[in-house]
N, C-alpha and C positions, 0 to 999 in steps of 0.2 A: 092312581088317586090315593091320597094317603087319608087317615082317620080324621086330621084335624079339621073341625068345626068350620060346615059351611060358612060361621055369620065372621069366620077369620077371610080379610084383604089385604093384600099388601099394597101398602101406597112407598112407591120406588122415588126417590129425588135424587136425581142424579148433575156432575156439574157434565159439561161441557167438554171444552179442550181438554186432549188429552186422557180422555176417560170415554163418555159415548162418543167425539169426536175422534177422526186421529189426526195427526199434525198436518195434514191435508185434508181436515175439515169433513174427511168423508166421514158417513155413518153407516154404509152399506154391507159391513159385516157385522153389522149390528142386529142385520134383518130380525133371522128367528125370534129371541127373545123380545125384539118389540111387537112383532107380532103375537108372540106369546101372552105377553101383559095384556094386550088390546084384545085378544080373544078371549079373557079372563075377565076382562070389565076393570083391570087392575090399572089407578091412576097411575100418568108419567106425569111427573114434575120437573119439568127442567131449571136448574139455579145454576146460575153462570157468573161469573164479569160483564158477559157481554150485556150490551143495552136491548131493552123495548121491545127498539126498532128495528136492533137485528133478529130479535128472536121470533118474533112474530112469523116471518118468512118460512125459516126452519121448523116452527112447529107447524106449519099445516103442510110443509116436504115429509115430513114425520107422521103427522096425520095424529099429533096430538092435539087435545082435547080440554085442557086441565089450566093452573093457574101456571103463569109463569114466574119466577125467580129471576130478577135482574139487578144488573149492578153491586155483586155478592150482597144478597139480601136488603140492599136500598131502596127495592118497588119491587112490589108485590100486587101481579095483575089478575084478574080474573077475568074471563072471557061473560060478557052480557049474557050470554044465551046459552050457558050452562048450566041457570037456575041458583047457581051456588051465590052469588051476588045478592042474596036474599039475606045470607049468613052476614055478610061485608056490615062493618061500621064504619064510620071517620072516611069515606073514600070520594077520591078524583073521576073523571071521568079522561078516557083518553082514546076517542075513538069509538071500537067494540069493543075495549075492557075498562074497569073500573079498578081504580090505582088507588094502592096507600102507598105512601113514603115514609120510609123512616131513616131517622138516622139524621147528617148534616146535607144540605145543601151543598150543589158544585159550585156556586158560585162564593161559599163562603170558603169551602176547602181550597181553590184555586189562589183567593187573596191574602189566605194565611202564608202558603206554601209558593208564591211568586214574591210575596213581600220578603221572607226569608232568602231566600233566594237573590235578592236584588240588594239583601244588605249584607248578607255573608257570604257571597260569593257560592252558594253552591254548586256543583256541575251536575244538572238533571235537565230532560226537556219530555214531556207528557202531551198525550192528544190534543191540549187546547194550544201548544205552538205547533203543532204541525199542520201543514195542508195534506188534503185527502188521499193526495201522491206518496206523501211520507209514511201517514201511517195506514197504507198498503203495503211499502216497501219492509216495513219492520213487523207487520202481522201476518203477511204472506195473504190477506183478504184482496179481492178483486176492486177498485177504485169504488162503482157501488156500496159495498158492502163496508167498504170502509170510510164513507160518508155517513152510514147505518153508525158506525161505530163511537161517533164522534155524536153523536144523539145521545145526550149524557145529563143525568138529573142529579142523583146522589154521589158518584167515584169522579177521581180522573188516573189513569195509570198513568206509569212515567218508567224512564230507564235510570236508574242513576248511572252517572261518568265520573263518582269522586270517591275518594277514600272511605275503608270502612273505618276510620273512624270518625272523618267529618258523615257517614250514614247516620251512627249514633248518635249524634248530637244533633242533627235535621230531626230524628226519630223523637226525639227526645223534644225538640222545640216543638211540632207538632203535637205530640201530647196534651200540652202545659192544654191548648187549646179544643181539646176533646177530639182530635184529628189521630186514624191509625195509621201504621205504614205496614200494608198486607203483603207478605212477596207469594204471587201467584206463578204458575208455568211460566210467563214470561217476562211479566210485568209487576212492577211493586205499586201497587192498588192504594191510594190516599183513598180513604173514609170514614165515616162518624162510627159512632157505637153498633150500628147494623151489621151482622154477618150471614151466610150461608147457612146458620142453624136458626136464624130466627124466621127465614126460608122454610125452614122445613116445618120449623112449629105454627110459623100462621097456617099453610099446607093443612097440617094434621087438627089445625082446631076448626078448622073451615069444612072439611070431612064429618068429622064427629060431631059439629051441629046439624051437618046434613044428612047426614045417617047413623044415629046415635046408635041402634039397635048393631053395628057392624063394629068389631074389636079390629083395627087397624092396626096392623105391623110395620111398621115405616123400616125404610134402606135405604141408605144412606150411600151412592156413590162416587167417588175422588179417586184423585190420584195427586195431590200436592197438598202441603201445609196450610194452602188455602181452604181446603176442604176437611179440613179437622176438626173443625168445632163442629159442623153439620156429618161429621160421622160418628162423634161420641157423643151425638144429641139420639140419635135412630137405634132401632132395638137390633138393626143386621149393619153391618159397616162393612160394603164392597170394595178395597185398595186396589185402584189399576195400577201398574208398574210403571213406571220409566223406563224405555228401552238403554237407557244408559245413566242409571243410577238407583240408589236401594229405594226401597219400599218405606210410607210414611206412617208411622205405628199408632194407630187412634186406639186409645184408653176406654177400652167399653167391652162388654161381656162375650160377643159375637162378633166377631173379623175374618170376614172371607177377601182371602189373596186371587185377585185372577189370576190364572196362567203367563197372558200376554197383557202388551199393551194395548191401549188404546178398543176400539169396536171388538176388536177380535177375543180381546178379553173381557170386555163387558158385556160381551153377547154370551159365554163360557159360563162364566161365573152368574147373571142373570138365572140362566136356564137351570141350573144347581138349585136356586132358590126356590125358584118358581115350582120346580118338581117336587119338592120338599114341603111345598104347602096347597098344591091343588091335587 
């Protein structure tokens, strides 16, 4: 147990693929250190690409508890009966949680990014052309889950198939219309001004109204350029590795490398932290 101040928590936001997932979606090396947070009272935030619908599932396989992060910071859920909903303003209801959106619409980003497309030829196709066969076949997700996946409010991802320099100029015509082009682990992610870091800051102001007397450490963890803004927004920045490519260097005061990829490193490097503050 170290000296630092009981009224110090850490609230962990971590993405997804690739980091507490591994490319076979498992988490189960993950165990200790989430067991660890959960035996600490320490909130798990999950922020992802994925939608909702998928996440829903996965956090009570998890046995998390907290708000979720979807659509790289496009909706932001909180579960009903966690009290925290008290904190909430401007919010949807979807279910058992209560939703804010931010950021563009799918269906606006869709009709900017098909209308380009159908006048300049570009060579890309995204979750809204495919059927639930397809993007199974190209996410490695079970038919289910990839129905789940296609339940999509604020993103749509896509593959491009064309030149990088006709990329630059799709990147670029997108713009003009407040539309980003994110390149994630596997997918380059169409969305509004919303990211993973404004994930972590609704997270940490939804906390600090609910327990103001409690000095919050937020951690931040990624493994891709998708996850950069929400690691040099967080006071700890966890980088998982790529098992076959370097390490992505977020600009902020505190950067811990895991060892490995994927569970196995974010359970590693977790435990590090965690010892270091209880």
């Amino acid at each position: 147990m170290s000296n630092i101040s009981s009224q110090k928590q850490l609230l962990v936001v971590t993405d997804l693929d690739g980091s507490l997932l591994d490319h076979s979606y498992s988490w189960e090396d993950a165990g200790v250190a989430l067991s660890a947070l959960r035996e600490r009272g320490a909130p798990l935030i999950l922020n992802s690409s994925k939608t909702l619908a998928e996440m829903k599932g996965l956090a009570v396989d998890l046995e998390v508890h907290a708000p979720l992060v979807a659509e790289n910071g496009g909706v932001f859920a909180v579960p009903n009966d966690t009290g925290l909903t008290d904190q909430c303003e401007n919010v949807g209801r979807s279910g058992e949680y209560s939703l804010e959106t931010n950021g563009l619409s799918r269906d606006f980003i869709l009709s900017i990014a098909h209308g380009l497309r159908a006048r300049q030829g570009y060579k890309f196709s995204g979750f809204a052309d495919w059927e639930a066969e397809q993007v199974a076949e190209y996410t490695g997700l079970s038919l289910s889950k990839a129905r789940l996946a296609q339940s999509r409010f604020a993103t749509e991802p896509i593959l491009w198939g064309d030149s990088t320099l006709r990329y630059v100029e799709f990147e670029s015509a997108l713009a003009v219309k407040g539309i980003r082009a994110l390149r994630g682990g596997r997918f380059i992610h169409l969305m509004g001004a919303a990211d993973k870091a404004d994930g972590l800051t609704s997270a940490l102001t939804l906390y600090q109204k609910a327990q103001p007397n409690v000095t919050w450490v937020t951690v931040g963890v990624g493994d891709s350029a998708n996850d950069l803004a929400m690691l040099e927004t967080a006071d700890i920045a966890i980088v998982i590795p790529h098992a076959d490519g370097p390490h992505i260097r977020p600009n902020t005061a505190r950067v811990v490398y895991a060892p490995l990829p994927g569970a196995r490193g974010w359970n590693e490097a977790l435990l590090k932290v965690i010892n270091e503050y209880y």
